[in-house]
KOLZAZA-412910 format. One line per 8 residues: number of its first residue (from 0); their letters; for each residue x, y, z of C-alpha. Coordinates in Angstrom, 1 decimal. Each point is the difference from the previous one (the first is absolute). Layout:
% residues N
NUM = A = X,Y,Z  ...
% end
This chain:
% residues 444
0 = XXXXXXXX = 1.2,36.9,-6.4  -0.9,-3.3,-1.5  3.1,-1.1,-1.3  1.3,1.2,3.1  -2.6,-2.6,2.2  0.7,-2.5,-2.6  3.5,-0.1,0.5  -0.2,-0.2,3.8
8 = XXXXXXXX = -2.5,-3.0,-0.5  2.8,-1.6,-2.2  2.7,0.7,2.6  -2.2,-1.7,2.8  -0.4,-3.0,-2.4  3.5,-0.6,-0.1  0.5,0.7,3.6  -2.3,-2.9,0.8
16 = XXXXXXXX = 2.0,-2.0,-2.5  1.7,-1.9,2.6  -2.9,-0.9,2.1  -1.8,-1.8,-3.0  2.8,-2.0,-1.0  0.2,-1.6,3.6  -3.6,-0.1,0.1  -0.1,-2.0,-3.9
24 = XXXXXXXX = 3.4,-2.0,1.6  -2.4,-0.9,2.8  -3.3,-0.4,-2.1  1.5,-3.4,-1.9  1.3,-1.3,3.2  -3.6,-0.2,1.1  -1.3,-1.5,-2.7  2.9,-2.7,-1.2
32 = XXXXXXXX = 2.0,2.1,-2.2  3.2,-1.0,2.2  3.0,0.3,-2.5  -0.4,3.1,-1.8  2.6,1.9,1.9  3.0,0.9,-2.0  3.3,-1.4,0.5  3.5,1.3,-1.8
40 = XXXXXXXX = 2.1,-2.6,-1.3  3.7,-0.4,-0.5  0.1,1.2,-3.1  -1.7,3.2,1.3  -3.2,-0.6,-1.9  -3.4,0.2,1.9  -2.4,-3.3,-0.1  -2.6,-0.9,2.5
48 = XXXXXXXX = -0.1,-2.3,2.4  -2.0,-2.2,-1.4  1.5,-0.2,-3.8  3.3,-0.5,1.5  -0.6,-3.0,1.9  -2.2,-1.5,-3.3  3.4,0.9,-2.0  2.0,-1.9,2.8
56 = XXXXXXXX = -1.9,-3.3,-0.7  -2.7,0.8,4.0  -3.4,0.4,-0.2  -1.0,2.7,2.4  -2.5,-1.3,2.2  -2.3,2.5,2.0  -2.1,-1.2,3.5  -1.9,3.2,0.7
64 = XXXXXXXX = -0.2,0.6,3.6  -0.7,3.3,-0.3  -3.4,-0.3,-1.7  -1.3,-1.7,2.6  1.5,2.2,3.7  -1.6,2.7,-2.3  -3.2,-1.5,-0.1  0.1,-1.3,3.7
72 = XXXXXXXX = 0.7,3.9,1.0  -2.9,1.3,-2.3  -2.3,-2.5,1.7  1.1,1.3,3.5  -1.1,3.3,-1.2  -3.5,-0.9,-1.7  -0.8,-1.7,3.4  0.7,3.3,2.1
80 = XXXXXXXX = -1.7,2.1,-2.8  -3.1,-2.4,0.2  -0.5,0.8,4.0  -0.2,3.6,-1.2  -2.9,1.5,-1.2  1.5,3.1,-1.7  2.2,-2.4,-2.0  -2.3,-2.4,-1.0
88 = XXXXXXXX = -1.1,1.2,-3.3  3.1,1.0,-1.1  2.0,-3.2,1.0  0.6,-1.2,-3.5  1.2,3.1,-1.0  2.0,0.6,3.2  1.6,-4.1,-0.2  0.9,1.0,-3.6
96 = XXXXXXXX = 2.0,3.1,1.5  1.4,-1.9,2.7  1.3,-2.6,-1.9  2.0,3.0,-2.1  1.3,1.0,3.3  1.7,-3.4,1.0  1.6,0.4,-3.6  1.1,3.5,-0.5
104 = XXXXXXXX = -0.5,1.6,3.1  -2.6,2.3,-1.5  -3.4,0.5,0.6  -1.6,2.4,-2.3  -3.7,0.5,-0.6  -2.0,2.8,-2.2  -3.7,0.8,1.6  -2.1,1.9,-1.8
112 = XXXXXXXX = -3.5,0.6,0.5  0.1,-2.4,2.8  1.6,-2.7,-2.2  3.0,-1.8,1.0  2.3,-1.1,-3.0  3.6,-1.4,0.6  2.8,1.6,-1.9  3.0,-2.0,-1.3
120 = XXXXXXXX = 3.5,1.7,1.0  1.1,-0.7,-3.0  -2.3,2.9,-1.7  0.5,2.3,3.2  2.4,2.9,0.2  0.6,2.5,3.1  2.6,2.4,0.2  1.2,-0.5,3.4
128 = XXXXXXXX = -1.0,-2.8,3.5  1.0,2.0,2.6  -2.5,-1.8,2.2  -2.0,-3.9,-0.3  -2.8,1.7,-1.2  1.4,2.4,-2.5  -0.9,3.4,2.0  2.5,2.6,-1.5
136 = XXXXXXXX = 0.3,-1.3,-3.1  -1.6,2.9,-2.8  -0.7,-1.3,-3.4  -0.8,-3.8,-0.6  -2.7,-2.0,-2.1  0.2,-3.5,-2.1  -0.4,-1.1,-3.9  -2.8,-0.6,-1.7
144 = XXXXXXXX = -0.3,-1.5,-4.1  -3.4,0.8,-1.2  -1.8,-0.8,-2.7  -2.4,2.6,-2.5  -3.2,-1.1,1.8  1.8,0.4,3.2  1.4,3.6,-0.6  -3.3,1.3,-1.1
152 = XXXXXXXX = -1.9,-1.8,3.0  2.2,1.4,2.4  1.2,3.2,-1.3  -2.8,1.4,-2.7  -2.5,1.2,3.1  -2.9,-0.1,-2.7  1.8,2.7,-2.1  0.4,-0.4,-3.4
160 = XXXXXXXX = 3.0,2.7,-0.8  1.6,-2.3,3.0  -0.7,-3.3,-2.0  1.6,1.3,-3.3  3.4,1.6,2.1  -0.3,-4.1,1.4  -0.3,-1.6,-3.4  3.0,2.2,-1.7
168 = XXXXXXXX = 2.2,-0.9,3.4  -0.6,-3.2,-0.7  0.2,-0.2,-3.7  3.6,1.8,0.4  1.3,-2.5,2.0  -1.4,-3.0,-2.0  2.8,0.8,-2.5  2.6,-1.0,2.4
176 = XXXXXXXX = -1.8,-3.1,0.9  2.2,-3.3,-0.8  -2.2,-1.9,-2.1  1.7,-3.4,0.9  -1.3,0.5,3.7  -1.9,-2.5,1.5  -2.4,0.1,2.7  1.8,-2.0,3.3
184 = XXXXXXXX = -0.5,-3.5,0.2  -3.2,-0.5,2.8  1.6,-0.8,3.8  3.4,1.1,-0.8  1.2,3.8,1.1  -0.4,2.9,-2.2  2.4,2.4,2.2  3.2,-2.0,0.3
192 = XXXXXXXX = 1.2,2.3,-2.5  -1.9,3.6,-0.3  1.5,2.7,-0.9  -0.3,3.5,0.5  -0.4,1.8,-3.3  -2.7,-2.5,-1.9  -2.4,-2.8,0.9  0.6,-3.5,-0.8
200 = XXXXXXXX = -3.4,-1.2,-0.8  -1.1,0.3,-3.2  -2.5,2.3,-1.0  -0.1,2.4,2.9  1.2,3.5,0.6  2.3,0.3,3.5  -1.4,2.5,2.1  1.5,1.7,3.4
208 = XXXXXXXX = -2.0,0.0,2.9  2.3,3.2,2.2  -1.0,0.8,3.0  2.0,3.4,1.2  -0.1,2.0,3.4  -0.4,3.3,-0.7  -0.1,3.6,1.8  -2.4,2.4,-1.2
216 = XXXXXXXX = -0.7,4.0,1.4  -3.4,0.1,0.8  -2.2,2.9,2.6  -1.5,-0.8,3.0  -2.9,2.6,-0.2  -2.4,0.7,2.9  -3.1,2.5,-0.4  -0.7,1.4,2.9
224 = XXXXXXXX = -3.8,0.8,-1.1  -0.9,-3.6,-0.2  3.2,-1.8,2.4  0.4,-2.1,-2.9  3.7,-1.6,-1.1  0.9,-0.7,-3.2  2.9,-1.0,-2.7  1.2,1.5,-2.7
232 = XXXXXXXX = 2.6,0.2,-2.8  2.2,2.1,0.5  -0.5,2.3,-2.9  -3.3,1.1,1.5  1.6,2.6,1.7  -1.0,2.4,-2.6  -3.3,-0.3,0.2  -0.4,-0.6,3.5
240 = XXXXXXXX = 1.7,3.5,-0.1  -3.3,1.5,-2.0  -2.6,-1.8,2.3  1.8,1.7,2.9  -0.2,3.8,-2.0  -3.7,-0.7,-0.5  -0.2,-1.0,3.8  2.0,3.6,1.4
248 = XXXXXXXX = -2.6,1.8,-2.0  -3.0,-1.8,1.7  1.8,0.1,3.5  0.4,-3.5,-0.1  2.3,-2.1,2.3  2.9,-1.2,-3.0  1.3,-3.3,-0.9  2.5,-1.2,1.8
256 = XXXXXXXX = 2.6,-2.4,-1.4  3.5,-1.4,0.0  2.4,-1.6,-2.0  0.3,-4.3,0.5  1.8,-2.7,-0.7  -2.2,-3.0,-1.3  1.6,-3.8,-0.7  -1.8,-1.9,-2.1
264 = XXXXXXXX = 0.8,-3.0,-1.8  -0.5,0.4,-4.3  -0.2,-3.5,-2.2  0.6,1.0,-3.6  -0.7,-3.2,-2.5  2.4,0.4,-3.2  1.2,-1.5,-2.7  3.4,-0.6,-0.7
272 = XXXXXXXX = 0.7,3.6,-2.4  -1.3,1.8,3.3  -3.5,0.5,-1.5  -2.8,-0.1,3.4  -2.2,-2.0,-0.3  -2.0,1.4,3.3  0.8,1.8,3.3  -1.4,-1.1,3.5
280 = XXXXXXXX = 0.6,2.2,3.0  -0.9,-1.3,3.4  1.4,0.1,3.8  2.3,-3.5,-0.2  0.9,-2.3,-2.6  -2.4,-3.6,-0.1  3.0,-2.2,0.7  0.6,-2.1,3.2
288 = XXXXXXXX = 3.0,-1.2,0.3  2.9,-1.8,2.3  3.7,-1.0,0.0  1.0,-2.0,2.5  2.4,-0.2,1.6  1.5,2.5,-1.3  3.5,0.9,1.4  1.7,3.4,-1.6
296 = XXXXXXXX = -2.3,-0.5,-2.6  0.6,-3.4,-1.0  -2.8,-2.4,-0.3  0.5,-3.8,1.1  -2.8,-2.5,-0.5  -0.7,-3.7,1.4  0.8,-1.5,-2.7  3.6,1.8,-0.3
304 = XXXXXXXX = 1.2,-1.6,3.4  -1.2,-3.6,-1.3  1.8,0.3,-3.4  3.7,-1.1,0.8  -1.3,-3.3,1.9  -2.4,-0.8,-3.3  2.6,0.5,-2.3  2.4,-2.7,1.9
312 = XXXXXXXX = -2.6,-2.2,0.4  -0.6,-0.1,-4.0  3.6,-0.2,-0.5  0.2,-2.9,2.6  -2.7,-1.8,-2.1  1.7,0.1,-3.2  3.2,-0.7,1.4  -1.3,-3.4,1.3
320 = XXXXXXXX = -2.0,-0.4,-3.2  3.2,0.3,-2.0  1.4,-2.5,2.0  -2.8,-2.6,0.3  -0.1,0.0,-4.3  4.0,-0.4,-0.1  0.4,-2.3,3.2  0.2,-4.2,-0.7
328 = XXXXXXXX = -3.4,-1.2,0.5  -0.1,-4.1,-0.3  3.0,-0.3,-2.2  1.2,-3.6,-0.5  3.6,-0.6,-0.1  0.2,-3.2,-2.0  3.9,-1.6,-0.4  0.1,-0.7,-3.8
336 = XXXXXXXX = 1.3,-3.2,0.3  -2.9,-1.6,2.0  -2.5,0.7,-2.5  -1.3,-3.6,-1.6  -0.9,-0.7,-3.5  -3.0,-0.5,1.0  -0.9,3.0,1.7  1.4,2.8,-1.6
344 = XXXXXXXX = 0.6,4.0,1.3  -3.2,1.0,-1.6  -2.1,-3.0,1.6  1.8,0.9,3.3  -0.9,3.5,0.3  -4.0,-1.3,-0.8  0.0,-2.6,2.7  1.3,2.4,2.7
352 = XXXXXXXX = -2.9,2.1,-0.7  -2.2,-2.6,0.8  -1.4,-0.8,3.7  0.6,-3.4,-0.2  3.0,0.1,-2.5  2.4,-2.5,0.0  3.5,0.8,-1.7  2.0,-3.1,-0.8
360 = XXXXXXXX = 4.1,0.4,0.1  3.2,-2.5,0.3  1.9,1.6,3.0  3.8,0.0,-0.2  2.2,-0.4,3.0  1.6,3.3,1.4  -2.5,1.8,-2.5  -3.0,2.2,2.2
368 = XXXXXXXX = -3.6,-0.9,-1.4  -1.9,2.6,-1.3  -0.5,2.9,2.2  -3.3,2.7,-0.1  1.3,3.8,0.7  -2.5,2.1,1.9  1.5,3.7,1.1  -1.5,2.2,2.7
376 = XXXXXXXX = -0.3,3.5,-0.2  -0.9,0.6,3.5  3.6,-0.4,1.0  0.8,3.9,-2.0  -2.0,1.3,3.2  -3.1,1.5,-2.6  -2.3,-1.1,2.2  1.2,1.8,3.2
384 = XXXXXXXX = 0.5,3.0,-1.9  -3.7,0.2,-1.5  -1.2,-0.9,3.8  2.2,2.9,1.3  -1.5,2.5,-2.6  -3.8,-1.2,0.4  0.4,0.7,3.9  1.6,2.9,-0.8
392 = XXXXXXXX = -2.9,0.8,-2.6  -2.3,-0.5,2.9  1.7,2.0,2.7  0.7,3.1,-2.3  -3.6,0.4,-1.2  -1.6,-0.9,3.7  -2.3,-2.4,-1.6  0.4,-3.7,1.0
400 = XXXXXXXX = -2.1,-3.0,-0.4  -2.4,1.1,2.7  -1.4,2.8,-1.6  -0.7,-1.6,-3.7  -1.9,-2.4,2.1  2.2,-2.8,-0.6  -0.9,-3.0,2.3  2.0,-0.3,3.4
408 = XXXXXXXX = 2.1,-3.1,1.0  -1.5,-2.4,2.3  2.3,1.5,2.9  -1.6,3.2,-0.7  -2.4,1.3,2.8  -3.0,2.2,-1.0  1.1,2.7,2.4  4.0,0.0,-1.1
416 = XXXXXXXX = -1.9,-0.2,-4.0  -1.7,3.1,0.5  3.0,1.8,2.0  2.1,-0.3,-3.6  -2.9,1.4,-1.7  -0.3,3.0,2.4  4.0,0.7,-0.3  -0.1,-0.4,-4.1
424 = XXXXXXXX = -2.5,2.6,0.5  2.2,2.3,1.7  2.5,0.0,-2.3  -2.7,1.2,-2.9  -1.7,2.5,2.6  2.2,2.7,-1.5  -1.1,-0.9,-3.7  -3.3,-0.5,0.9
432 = XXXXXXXX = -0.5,3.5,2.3  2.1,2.0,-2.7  -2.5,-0.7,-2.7  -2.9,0.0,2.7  0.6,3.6,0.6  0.8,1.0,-3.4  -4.0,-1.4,-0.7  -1.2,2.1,2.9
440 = XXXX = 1.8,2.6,-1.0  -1.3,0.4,-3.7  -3.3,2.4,-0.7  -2.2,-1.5,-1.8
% end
């Protein structure tokens, strides 16, 4: 049975393989990491984007756009949250989620005991999204790499016998523990790379969190002495069997019962050799969650519809940068003949520097005099093409210059000013009421 569960927790894993490499693809666009995507070269090797153009003689250069629609978006939302009272004291929590959402397209958050906790997608599994919200899906759950301390405080219950079978889990898997790993370097991300199988921080024992929806034969019994209904398992029929002999003797009114059907929703923590840890039943699993939109079951975010425009307008930049370091900037073309002997190349190229320079030369006739080369790199069209992709930046993502706040032109009336704010608005108002609904939605 557990190897069984463990195996279907695997093959969810996989499944959502897909999904976290957009969302990581996604992820470093947000935050700058521009030119990581891979690129195949003529001689069929794989490089990316960025070490090719470094081996080409460019320097990549990156103007994140992104960062900052993302952020302009996640303050729309923290100003609707704040005019609600049920969201206020969860609004940091909720922005955090949010801002996930414009990324991935996911919004996934654990509550337990009342607490809200955001989960990464990138330790999430689920077998199947048939819907947004993940109704008809059966098994899922996330990774989690604990330490010793951490095991016993969750798991132990107080028990010794269950603090020992901790220790020994945890002493077996020590042995496989590489002892050149490092802890991860503070601010940078931990699960670009996770696995499966084993945890990648040192020092900590990878435990499954799986969370399964299971059917279970249980009685419906009613006693007709006291009117009273209760549940059973289903291998009380035996006995129920006795109490009703007992009652026939006593010319009492029998039990009365029937077979069921009972859902319930199981989370089994375990360790990677199947060992559980501990066993929770309970009527749903704790995790709220939304993909949007999703369209046949494929998830697409903000960010994804924003990516191509971002992506020209960095290659746009180093384009012109390339050609601002190679173009002629200032270069004197000095006949050799017309230098003096008392003024020679090197004493030339000095005085032209200077503001008030004066460069002394005998002019021949039919000879030009020297001549300062200047090329522009306007005329390639650069320009128009980075203009073109910012407006197109602007229209795609629906947020202009009015709503970052941006200062309006002198032209600009108060009441036309506030008319582009209200239509950039409308283009987020399915964003915004998506993840709106998904908070109203949750049970806390």
């Amino acid at each position: 049975m557990n190897d069984t569960l463990l195996s279907r927790a695997r093959a969810a894993w996989e499944a959502c393989a897909t999904l976290r490499g957009r969302r990581l693809r996604y992820k470093r666009y947000t935050f700058g990491r521009q030119w990581h995507d891979p690129c195949v070269l003529d001689n069929g090797s794989v490089s990316t984007e960025r070490d090719h153009l470094i081996a080409n003689g460019y320097m990549p250069v990156t103007n994140n756009i992104i960062r900052q629609l993302v952020k302009t978006i996640t303050g729309c939302f923290r100003d609707s949250a704040a005019q609600s009272a049920a969201l206020s004291a969860t609004v940091d929590t909720d922005a955090a989620t949010f801002q996930e959402f414009l990324i991935s397209g996911c919004a996934i958050q654990r509550i337990y005991n009342g607490v809200i906790t955001p989960v990464s997608p990138a330790r999430f599994f689920i077998d199947r999204l048939q819907n947004a919200d993940g109704k008809g899906s059966e098994l899922m759950g996330e990774l989690h790499d604990m330490s010793l301390s951490a095991l016993i405080e969750r798991f132990a219950h107080g028990d010794a016998g269950r603090m020992q079978m901790l220790r020994a889990a945890y002493r077996r898997h020590a042995a496989d523990m590489s002892p050149e790993a490092v802890l991860p370097r503070i601010g940078e991300s931990a699960d670009d790379t996770i696995s499966f199988d084993s945890s990648e921080r040192p020092a900590t024992l990878r435990v499954f969190e799986i969370w399964s929806r299971e059917c279970r034969r249980r009685l419906r019994v009613h006693d007709p002495l006291t009117g009273s209904l209760t549940i059973t398992d289903a291998d009380a029929e035996k006995r129920l069997r006795a109490t009703n002999r007992k009652r026939e003797r006593r010319g009492e009114a029998p039990l009365q019962w029937r077979l069921s059907i009972e859902v319930q929703w199981v989370c089994r923590y375990m360790t990677t050799d199947g060992r559980v840890l501990d066993t929770i039943a309970a009527q749903h699993h704790p995790y709220a969650m939304c993909f949007y939109p999703m369209i046949d079951g494929e998830v697409h975010s903000f960010v994804e519809d924003i990516i191509d425009q971002q992506h020209n307008i960095n290659w746009l930049m180093t384009l012109n940068d390339r050609m601002l370091s190679q173009a002629a900037k200032g270069v004197v073309l000095f006949p050799e003949n017309q230098f003096s002997a008392q003024m020679p190349a090197s004493m030339v190229a000095e005085k032209m520097r200077e503001p008030d320079g004066i460069v002394v030369y005998r002019p021949e006739a039919g000879v030009p005099g020297p001549q300062q080369v200047m090329t522009s790199v306007n005329t390639v069209g650069t320009q128009q093409m980075l203009d073109t992709q910012l407006r197109l930046m602007r229209e795609v993502s629906g947020v202009g210059d009015a709503l970052r706040g941006q200062t309006p032109s002198a032209t600009t009336s108060a009441s036309l000013y506030e008319s582009q704010q209200q239509g950039q608005l409308l283009a987020l108002r399915d964003l915004l009421d998506t993840f709106m609904a998904y908070l109203r939605r949750r049970k806390l």
